[in-house]
SEBARO-104659 format. One line per 10 residues: number of its first residue (from 1); for each residue z, y, x of C-alpha. Coordinates in steps of 0.001 Angstrom, whole numbers, plus 500000, padded with zeros to 6 digits. Layout:
N
NUM) Z Y X; ...
This chain:
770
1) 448650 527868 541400; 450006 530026 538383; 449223 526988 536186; 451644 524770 538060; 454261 527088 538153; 453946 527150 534292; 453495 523952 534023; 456894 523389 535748; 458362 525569 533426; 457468 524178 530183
11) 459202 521339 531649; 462199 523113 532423; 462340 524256 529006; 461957 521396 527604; 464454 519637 529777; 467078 521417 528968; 466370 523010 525315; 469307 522956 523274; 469090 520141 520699; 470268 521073 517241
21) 473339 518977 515043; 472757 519802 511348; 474528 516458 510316; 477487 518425 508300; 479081 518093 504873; 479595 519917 501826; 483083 521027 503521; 481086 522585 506796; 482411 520153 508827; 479484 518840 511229
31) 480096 515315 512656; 478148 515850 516492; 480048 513181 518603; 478977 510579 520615; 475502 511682 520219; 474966 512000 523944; 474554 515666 524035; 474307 517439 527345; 475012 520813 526267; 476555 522611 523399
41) 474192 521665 520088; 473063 524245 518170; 474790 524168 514018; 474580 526270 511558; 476687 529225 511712; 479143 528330 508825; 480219 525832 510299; 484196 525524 510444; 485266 521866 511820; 482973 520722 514872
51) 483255 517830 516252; 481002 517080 519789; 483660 514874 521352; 482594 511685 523271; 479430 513368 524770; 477828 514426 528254; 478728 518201 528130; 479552 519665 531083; 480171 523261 530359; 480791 525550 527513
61) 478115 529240 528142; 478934 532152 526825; 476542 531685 523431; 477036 528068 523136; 479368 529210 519977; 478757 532870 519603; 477469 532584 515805; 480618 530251 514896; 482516 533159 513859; 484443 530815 510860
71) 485096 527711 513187; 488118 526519 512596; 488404 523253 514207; 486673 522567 517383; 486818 518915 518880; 485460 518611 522361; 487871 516117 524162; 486214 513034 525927; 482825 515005 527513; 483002 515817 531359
81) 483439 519483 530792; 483995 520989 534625; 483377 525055 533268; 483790 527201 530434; 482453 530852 530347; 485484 533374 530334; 484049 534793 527282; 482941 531695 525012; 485761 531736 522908; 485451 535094 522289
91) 483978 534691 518528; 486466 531842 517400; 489474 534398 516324; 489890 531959 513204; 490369 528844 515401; 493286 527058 514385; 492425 523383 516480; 491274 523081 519905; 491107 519907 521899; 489744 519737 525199
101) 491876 516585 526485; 490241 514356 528867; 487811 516223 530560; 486980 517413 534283; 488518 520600 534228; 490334 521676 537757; 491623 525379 536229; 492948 526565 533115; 491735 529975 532636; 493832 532296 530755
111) 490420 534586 529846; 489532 531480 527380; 492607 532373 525165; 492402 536319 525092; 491109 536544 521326; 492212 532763 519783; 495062 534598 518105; 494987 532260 515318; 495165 528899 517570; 498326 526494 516504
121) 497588 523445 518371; 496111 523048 522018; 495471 519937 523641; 495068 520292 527339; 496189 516321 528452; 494070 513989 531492; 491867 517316 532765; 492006 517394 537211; 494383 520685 537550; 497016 520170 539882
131) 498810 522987 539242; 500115 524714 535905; 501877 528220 535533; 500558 530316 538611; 499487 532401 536116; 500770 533231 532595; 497677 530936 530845; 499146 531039 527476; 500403 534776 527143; 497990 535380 524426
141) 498651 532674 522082; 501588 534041 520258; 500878 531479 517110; 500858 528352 519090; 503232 525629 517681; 501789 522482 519377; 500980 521749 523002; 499823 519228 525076; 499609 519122 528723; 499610 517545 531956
151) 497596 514418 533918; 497894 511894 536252; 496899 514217 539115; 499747 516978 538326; 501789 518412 541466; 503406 521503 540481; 504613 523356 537516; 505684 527165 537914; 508060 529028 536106; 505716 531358 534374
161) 504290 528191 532568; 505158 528895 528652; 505497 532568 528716; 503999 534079 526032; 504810 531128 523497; 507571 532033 521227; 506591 530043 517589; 505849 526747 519837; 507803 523778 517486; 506111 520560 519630
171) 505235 520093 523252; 503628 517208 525106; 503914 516814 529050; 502171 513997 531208; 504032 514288 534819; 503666 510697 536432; 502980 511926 539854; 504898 515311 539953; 506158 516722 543162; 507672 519956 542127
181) 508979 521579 539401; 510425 525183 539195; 513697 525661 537195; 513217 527728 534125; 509703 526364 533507; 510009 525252 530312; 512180 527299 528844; 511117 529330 526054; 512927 531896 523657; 513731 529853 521428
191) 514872 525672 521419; 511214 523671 520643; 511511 521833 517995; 510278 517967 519663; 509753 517579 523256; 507830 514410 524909; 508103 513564 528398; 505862 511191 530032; 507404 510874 533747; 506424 506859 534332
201) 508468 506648 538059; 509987 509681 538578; 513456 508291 537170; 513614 505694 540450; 511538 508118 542430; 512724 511353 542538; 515709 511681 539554; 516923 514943 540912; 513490 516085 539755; 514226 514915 536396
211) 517216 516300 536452; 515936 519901 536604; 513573 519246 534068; 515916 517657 530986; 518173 520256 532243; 515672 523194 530625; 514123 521123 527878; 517709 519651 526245; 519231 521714 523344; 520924 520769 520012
221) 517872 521706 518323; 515948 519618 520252; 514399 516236 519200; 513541 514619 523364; 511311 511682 523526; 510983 509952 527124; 507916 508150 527121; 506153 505577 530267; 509139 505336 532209; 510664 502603 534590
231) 514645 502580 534122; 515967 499558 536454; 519027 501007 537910; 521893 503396 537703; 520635 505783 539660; 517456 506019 537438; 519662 506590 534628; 522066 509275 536102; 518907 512273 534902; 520240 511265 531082
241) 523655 513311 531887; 521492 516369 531317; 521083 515194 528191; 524160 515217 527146; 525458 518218 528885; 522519 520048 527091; 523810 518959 523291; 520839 516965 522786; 521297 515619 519320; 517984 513779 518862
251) 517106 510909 521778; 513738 508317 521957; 513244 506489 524570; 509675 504152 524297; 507537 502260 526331; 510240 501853 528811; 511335 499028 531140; 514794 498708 531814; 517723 496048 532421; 520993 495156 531886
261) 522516 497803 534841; 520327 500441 533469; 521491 499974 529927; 525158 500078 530647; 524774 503385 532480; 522743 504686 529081; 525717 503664 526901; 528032 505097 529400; 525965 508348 528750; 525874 507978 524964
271) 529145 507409 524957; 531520 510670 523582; 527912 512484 523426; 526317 514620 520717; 523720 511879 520161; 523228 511627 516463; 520203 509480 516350; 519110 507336 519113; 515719 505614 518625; 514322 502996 520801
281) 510815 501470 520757; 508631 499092 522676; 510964 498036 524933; 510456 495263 527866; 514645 494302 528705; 515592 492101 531607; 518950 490615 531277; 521426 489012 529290; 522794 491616 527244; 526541 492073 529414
291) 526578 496001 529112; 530128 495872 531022; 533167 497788 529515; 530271 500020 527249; 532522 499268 524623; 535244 501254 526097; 533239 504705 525057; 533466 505995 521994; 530009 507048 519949; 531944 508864 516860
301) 528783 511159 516341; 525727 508022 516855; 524690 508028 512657; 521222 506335 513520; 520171 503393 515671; 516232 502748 514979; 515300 500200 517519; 511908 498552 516882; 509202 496360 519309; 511423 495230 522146
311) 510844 492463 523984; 513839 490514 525572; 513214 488224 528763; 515781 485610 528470; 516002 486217 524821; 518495 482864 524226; 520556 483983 526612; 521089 487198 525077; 524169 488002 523100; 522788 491767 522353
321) 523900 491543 519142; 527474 491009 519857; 527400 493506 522847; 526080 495825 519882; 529306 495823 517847; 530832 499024 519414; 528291 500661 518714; 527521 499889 515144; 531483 501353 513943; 530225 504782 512720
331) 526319 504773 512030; 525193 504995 508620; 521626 504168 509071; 520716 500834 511404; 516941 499932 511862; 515903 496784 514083; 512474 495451 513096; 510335 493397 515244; 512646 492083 517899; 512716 488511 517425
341) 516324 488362 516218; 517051 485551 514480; 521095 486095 513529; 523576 489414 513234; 526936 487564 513806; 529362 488622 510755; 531934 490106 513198; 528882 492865 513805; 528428 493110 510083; 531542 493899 509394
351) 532040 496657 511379; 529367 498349 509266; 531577 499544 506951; 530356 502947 506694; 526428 502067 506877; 523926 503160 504227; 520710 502144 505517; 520094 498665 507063; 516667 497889 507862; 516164 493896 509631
361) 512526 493494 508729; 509098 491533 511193; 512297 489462 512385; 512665 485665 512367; 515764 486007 509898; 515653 482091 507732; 518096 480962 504749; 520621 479794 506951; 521005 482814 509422; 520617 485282 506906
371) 523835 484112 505232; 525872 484807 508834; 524067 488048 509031; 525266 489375 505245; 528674 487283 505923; 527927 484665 503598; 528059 487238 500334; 531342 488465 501330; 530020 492512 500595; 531351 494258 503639
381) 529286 496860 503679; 530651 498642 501287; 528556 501364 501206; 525210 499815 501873; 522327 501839 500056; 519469 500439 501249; 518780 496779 502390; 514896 495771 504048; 514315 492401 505345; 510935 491908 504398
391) 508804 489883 506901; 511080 487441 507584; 511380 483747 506545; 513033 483314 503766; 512449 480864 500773; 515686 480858 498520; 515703 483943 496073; 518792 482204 494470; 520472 482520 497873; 519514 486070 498492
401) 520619 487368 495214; 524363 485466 495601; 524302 486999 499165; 523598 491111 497640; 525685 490776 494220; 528846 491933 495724; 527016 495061 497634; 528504 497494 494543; 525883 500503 496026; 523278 498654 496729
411) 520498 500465 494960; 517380 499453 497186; 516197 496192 498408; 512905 495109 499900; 512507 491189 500375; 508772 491121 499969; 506773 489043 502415; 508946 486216 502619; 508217 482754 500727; 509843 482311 498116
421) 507358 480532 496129; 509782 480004 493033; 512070 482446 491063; 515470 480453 488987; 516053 481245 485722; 519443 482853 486587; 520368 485004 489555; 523770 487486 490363; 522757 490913 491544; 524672 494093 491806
431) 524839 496119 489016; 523444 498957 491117; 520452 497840 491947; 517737 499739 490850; 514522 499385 492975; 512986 495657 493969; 510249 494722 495911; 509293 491148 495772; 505614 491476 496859; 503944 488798 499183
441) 506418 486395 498073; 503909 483666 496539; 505542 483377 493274; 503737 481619 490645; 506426 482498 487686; 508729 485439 486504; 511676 484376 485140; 515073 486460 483495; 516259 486127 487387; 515386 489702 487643
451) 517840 492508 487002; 517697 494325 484052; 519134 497097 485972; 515804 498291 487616; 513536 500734 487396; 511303 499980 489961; 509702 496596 490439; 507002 495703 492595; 505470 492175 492394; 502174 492913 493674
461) 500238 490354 495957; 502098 487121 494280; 500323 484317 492184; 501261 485375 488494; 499394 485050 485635; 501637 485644 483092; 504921 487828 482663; 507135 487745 479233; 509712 489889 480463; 511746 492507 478598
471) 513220 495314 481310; 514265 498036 479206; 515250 500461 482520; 511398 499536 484085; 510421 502778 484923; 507428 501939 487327; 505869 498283 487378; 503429 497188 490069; 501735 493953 489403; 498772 494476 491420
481) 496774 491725 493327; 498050 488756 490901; 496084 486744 488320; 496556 488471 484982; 494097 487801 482556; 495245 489515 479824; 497128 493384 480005; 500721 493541 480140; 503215 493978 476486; 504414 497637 476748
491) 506848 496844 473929; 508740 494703 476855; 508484 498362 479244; 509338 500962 476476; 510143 503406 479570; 507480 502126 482319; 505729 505401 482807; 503667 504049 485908; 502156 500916 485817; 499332 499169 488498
501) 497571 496058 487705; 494867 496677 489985; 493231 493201 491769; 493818 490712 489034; 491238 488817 486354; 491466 491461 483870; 488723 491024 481622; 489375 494479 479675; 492449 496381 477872; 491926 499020 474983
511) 493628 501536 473154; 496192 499498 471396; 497070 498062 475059; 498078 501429 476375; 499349 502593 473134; 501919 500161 473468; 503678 501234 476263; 505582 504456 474927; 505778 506783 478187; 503125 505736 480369
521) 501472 508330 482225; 500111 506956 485047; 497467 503547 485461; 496208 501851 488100; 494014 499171 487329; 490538 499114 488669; 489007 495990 491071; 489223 493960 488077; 486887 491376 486608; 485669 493732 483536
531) 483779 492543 480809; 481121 495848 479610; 481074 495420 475656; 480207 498285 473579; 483820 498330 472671; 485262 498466 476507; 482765 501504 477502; 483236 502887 474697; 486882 503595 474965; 486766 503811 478375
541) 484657 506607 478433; 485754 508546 475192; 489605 507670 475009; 491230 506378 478490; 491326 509764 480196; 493375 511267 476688; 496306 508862 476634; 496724 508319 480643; 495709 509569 484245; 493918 506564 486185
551) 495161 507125 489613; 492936 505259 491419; 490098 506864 489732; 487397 506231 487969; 484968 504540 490693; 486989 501486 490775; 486194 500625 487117; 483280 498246 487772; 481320 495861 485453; 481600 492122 486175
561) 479663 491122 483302; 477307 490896 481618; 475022 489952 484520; 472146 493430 484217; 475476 495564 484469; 477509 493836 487028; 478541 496399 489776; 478178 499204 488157; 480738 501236 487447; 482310 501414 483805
571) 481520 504909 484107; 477784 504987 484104; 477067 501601 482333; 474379 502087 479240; 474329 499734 476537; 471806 499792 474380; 472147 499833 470263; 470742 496168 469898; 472783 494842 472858; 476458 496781 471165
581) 475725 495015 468005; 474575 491532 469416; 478288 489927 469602; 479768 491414 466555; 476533 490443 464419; 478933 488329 461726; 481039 492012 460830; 477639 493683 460465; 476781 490645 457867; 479909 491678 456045
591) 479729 495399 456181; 476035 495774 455006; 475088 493316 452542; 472266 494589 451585; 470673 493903 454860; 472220 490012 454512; 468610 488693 455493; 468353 491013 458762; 471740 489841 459688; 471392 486525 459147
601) 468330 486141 461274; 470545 488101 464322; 473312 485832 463589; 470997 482723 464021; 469785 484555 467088; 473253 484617 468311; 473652 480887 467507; 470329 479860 469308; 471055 482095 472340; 475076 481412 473163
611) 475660 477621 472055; 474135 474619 471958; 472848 472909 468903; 476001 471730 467079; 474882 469413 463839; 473872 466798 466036; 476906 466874 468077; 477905 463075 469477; 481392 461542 468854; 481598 461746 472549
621) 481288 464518 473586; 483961 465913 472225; 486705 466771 474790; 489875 468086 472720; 491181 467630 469242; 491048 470965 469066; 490646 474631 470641; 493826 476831 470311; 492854 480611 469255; 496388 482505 469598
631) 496670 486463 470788; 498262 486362 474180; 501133 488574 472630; 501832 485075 470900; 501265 482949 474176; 505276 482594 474615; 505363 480771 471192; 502202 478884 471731; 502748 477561 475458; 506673 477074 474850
641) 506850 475665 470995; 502862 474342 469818; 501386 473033 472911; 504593 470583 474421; 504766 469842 470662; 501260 468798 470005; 501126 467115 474050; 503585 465447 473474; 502982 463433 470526; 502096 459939 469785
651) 499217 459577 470685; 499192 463099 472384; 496706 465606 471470; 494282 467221 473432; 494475 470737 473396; 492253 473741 474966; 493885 477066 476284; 492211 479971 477535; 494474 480745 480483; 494837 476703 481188
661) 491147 475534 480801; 488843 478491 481007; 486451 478043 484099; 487304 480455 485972; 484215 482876 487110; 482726 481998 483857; 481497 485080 481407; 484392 484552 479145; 481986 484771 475612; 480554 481174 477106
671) 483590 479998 477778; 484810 480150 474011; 481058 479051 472838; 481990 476093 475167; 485942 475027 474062; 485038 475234 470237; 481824 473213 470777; 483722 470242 472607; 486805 470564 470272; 487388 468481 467113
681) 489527 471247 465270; 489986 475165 466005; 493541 476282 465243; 494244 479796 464396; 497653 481299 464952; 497643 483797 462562; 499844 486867 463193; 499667 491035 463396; 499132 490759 466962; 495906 488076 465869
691) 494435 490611 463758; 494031 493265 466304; 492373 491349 469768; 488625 491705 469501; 488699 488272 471591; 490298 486409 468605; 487645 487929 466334; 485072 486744 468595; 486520 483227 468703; 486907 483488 465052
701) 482919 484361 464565; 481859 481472 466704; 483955 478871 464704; 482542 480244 461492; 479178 479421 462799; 480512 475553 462410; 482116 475752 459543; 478772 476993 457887; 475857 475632 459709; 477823 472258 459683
711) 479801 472363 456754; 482591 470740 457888; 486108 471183 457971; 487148 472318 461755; 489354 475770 461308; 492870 474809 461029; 495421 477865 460334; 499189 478636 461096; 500533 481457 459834; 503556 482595 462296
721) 504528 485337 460445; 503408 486497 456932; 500797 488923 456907; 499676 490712 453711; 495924 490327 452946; 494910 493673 451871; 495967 494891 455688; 493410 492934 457479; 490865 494981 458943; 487346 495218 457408
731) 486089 493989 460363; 488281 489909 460110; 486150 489857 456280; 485433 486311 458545; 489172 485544 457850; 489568 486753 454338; 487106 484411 453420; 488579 481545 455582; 492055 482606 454109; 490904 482559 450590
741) 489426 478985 450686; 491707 476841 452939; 495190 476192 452684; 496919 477650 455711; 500599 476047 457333; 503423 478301 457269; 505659 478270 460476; 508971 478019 458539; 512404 479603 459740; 514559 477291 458715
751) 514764 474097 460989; 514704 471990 458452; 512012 472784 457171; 510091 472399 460396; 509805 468345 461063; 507218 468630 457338; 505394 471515 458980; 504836 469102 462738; 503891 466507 460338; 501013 468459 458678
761) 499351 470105 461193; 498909 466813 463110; 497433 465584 459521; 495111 468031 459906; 494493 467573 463451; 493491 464004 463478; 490399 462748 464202; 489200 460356 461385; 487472 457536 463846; 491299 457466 465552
């Protein structure tokens, strides 16, 4: 017998043993939810953000949390709590968040509070109590400053509801189904800071409820949100008289259903009220937008109209925006995004005289109704700061700059997300204009169309891959999520001091790169395609962090190549001695002659390894007359003055560019290998700029490998600008030699002198079987 009563026991034991949660962080906070949990784990006792929401727990014992003297943060909303011990609160004096929202709980006990002397924010919402403030249930939480309470199944609310609370700043109330409410019951000593009301049918039901309850909650210093509510009539509306009687300067109204009769009583009430801001969001609207003699009133104080989501039954049959126009005579900041309007009518926009903030974005605003909306360029907004209509659908940048130049204050404008798809060479913008935001916009070119007046301009998410630009006032540049090969000229930004180029085809930048931008302090430019060489680590680990701060730090600096080191991070990439001297073999051959044997065998290594055999090399399979090898700070004289030269001829030549004919994807060492071995000719422009990229060295190395193993004739060089011999670096001794033993073409200055120059180089282009 004694064995089956322990028997019986063990099993009781075992049932319902506490099961432990030691899944927590460096930062003590313990991650326990939706784990199922029936009770109160057990975690360690230095804990100080728990989190066993989403579970099975049904009540809260007296020890559950005794050792959690530091807890700070408890999270136990979403369980099916029904009881918690008077006393198991009783260690958590440094609690600062507790949420038990959306549990089973009939009564709020006072007893739980008595030592939480540090609690700010309570959240009380969707528990089964039907009554709140028979008791003072808060008197001990002195710090409070956010509160949220109230349910579906709410009856009654007492006037001793919020005594006790005199630091509370936010409050949250559910009250769908209330029956009674006692005047006074939430008033407080002082004004609360935001108030939300969520009273669904109460306005239609039972307004004179409502009444009572705006009456204690609106103040000057108020910010009142009505949330969930049905407004269909007159009557519904007549509660919103409290509001204004009250001072309240602050109004939201959102998620609200409402029509035409409802909204004429609201402007009716708005009308010669304190109302400073009136915000209105996700909004259903039945009607046609007739707000009868609403015009009358006058709204001299209404400085912000932020209406956003609303959806309009009927919408076109709706002349909203016209109804609009007495209101729009004295605010300075107008928001309407996402409600489907396709037109302002330019007698509205030109009572915005006084308006500093316009904000028309997520609308379906095209080429032609965006020119009624601005009044066709005619700038009467005179004061207009600030101009958003981004996520729209419009394609003429041309247009949109003629319809802004004569906005004198216009300092901010957002037009990104629109499709544009081309930029003109010339556009007319204000003077004043200082930040731009043409992202999303699928441009494919920058042209001098942009201001030079900015110092802010984001072109991030657009189809660039070059930009020449000079903006001398560029004070932050965001070309992020393009397709940049090669790292922006500073010398065109001598003031950018934050610059992202994150997302593009960046294969690497280096010292010089940043060194040319004068003020730059800040860089963004990881998620690129990086190429690991000895050189890139190198500097990236020794020299980036010195000259700027990488704000989207160092863990999105991977390796794309070569192939053992692709996704790792720049960071911890190794590179072995043999595999850092493997490319630049040919400088070692200069630099140590006395190991010319060594070197040569690594430099036929190289040649085996990265190209194909080259002496045998069929007429035919050559695919251009010759390979262009140009630093990209010399691309604008290259794609704009050589190549339409050279493409152009008779017969044309057939020329390879990196950024035109590279394969994309392609480790960009084989792509070079690959261009000089199917080109007839390799043409050096020679310049400062040529002399320090480490990718025209490399190009230069691989061409020697012709010009020796072959000994032929294929390196043809331009000089663009003189450049004395004795400053080449050690490391070009490849075009020292090259210099001192071919004749090299001077780009002259003078035009006349320049149809002699065409005719050489094509000379020295030509194939001799054509």
């Amino acid at each position: 017998y004694m064995s089956i009563i322990t028997f019986f026991t063990w099993i009781h034991v075992l049932t319902f043993q506490r099961r432990n949660c030691f899944q927590c962080d460096t930062n003590h906070f313990c991650n326990c939810s939706s784990q199922n949990f029936l009770q109160v784990p057990a975690v360690p006792e230095n804990v100080i953000d728990l989190d066993i929401s989403f579970n099975n727990i049904e009540s809260v014992e007296k020890t559950d949390l005794s050792l959690c003297s530091e807890l700070e943060i408890l999270y136990m909303q979403e369980n099916k709590l029904k009881r918690i011990h008077d006393e198991a609160f009783r260690s958590q004096s440094n609690l600062v968040v507790l949420d038990l929202s959306f549990n089973k709980l009939e009564n709020i006990a006072s007893s739980w509070f008595h030592d939480l002397k540090s609690l700010k924010h309570l959240n009380l919402l969707g528990n089964l109590y039907t009554t709140l403030g028979s008791k003072s249930v808060f008197q001990y939480l002195g710090n409070l400053r956010t509160l949220k309470l109230g349910n579906l199944l709410l009856k009654k609310v007492e006037k001793n509801l919020l005594t006790g609370l005199t630091q509370l700043d936010e409050m949250t109330f559910i009250g769908h189904n209330l029956r009674s409410y006692e005047k006074g019951s939430f008033n407080t000593t002082r004004p609360i800071t935001a108030i939300s009301l969520s009273l669904n049918g109460l306005f239609q039901e039972n307004p004179s409820l409502v009444s009572k309850i705006l009456r204690d909650v609106s103040h000057p210093k108020t910010s009142l949100t009505i949330r969930d509510a049905l407004l269909n009539t007159n009557d519904s509306m007549q509660p919103l008289e409290e509001v204004r009687k009250g001072g309240t300067a602050r109004l939201t109204l959102q998620n609200i259903s409402t029509t035409d009769e409802a909204v004429t009583s609201l402007l009716k009430v708005l009308g010669g009220s304190p109302v400073s801001y009136i915000g209105v969001e996700d909004i259903q609207l039945r009607g046609e937008g007739w707000w009868e003699k609403s015009w009358r009133a006058r709204y001299d104080n209404l400085s912000t109209i932020f209406v956003r989501n609303v959806e309009i039954q009927g919408f076109f049959t709706f002349s909203s925006m016209i109804q609009l126009a007495f209101l729009l005579k004295h605010p300075q900041a107008v928001s309407v995004i996402n409600c489907t309007v396709f037109v302002m009518p330019c007698i509205t926009s030109s009572l915005l005289k006084n308006i500093e903030y316009l904000d028309l974005s997520k609308n379906l605003l095209t080429d032609v109704t965006i020119q009624e909306t601005l009044c066709y360029g005619a700038g009467v907004m005179h004061h207009l700061n600030t101009l958003n209509v981004s996520y729209n659908s419009l394609k003429s940048l041309q247009l949109m700059s003629k319809l802004v130049t004569r906005l004198r204050k216009l300092t901010f404008l957002d037009i990104s997300h629109n499709d544009f798809r081309t930029m003109p060479q010339k556009c007319d913008w204000p003077e004043s204009l200082r930040f731009l935001n043409l992202s999303a916009t699928k441009l494919y070119r920058a042209t001098p169309c942009l201001p030079v007046s900015l110092t802010s301009l984001d072109l991030s998410e657009n189809d660039l891959t070059v930009f020449h630009l000079s903006l001398p006032n560029l004070v932050e540049l965001n070309l992020s999520g393009n397709r940049f090969l090669h790292f922006p000229d500073g010398g065109r930004f001598p003031r950018v001091n934050v610059l992202l180029v994150q997302r593009n085809t960046l294969n690497v930048f280096n010292k010089s790169d940043l060194m040319s931008f004068k003020h730059l302090q800040y860089l963004e430019a990881g998620l690129n395609n990086f190429v690991c060489s000895c050189e890139f680590v190198t500097f990236f680990k020794g020299d980036v962090d010195h000259l700027v701060t990488l704000r989207d730090g160092h863990d999105n600096y991977v390796c794309d190549s070569p192939f053992p080191l692709r996704g790792q991070t720049v960071d911890s990439a190794q590179l072995s001695v043999f595999e850092c001297h493997m490319i630049p073999a040919v400088s070692i051959l200069c630099s140590m002659i006395v190991l010319t044997l060594v070197l040569f065998g690594c430099v036929t290594l190289i040649h085996k390894l990265h190209r194909k055999p080259a002496v045998h090399r069929a007429r035919e399979n050559l695919r251009y007359d010759a390979f262009v090898s140009y630093s990209q700070r010399d691309a604008e004289w290259v794609e704009e003055i050589l190549v339409p030269k050279l493409e152009s001829a008779q017969p044309p030549f057939a020329l390879c560019l990196h950024e035109r004919d590279f394969r994309p994807g392609r480790w960009i060492v084989d792509n070079i290998i690959d261009s000089i071995e199917k080109s007839h000719r390799t043409l050096f422009v020679l310049s400062q700029h040529f002399v320090t990229s480490e990718w025209c060295r490399y190009e230069l190395d691989f061409s020697h490998f012709r010009i020796v193993d072959e000994h032929n004739d294929s390196a043809v060089l331009i000089l663009l600008e003189p450049i004395a011999k004795q400053t080449i670096p050690k490391r070009f001794c490849k075009l020292r030699k090259i210099m001192n033993s071919k004749t090299y073409l001077e780009w002259p200055q003078e035009e006349e002198r320049r149809k002699e120059f065409w005719s050489n180089l094509q000379a020295a282009l030509k194939r001799e079987d054509s």
